[in-house]
C-alpha positions as CSV (number, residue, x, y, z in Angstrom):
1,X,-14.2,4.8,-7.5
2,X,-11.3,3.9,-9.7
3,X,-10.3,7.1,-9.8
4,X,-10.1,7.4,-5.8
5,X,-8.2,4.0,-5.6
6,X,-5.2,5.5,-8.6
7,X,-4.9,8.5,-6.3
8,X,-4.6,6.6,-3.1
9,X,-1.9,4.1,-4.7
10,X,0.1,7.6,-5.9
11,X,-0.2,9.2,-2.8
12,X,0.9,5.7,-0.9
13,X,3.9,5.3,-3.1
14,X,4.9,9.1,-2.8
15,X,4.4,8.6,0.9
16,X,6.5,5.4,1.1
17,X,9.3,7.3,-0.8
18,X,9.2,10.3,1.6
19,X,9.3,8.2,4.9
20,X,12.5,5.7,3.0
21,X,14.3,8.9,1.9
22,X,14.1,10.9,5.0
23,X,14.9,7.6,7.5
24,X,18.3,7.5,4.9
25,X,18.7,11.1,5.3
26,X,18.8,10.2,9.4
27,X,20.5,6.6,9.6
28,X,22.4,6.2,6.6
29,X,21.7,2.9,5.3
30,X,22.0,2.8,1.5
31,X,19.4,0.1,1.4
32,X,16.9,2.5,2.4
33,X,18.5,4.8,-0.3
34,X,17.9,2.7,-2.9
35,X,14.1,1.4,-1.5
36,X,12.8,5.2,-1.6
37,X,14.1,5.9,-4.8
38,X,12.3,2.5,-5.9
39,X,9.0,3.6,-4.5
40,X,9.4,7.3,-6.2
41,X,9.5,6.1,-9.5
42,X,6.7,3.6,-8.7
43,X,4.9,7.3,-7.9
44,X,5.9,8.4,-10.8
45,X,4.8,5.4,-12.8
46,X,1.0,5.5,-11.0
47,X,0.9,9.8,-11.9
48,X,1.3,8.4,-15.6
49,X,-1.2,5.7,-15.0
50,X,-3.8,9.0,-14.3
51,X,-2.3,10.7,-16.8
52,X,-3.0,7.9,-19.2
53,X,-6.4,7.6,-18.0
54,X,-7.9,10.6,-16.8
55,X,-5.9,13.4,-18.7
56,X,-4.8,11.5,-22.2
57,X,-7.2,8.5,-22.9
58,X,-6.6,9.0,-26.4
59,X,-3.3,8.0,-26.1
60,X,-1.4,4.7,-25.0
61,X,0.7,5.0,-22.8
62,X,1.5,1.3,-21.3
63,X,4.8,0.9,-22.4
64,X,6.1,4.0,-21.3
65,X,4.4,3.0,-17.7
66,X,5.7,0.1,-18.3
67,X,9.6,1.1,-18.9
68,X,9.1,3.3,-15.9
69,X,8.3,0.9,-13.7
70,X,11.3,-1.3,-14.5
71,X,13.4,1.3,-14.3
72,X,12.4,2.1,-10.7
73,X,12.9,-1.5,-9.6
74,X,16.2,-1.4,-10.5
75,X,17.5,0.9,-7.1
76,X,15.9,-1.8,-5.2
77,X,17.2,-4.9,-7.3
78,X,20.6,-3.6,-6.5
79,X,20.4,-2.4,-3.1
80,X,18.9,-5.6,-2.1
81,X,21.9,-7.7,-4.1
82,X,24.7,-5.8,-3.4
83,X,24.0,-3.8,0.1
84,X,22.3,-6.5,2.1
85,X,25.8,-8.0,2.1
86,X,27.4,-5.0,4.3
87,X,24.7,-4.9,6.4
């Protein structure tokens, strides 16, 4: 069951970065820019939570998850601070 759950949150977060990335592609809003490339490192971060689960258990790998994860909110951060004021 936990395993079904991971995969859905991955396949959400990939999803929510395909539909951001390709409404950018068609509009041209930066903030939507910045939001997909937010939600494809959060993919990224939940294919190393499996990883770290399912492939790897006999290795940590939180803080790399965890740097990975800050990383990707970073895009947004900035979008949202410094975009939102053109709009």
């Amino acid at each position: 069951m936990q395993l079904t759950v991971n995969i859905l949150g991955a396949l959400t977060a990939g999803l929510c970065a395909l539909l951001l990335l390709r409404a950018y592609t068609r509009v041209r809003k930066r903030l939507l820019l910045w939001c997909g490339l937010c939600f494809a490192g959060l993919k990224l971060s939940n294919l190393l939570l499996l990883a770290d689960l399912y492939l790897v258990p006999d290795t940590n790998l939180y803080s790399h998850r965890l740097l990975i994860t800050a990383l990707s909110m970073l895009p947004m951060l900035y979008g949202l601070v410094f975009e939102s004021e053109r709009s």
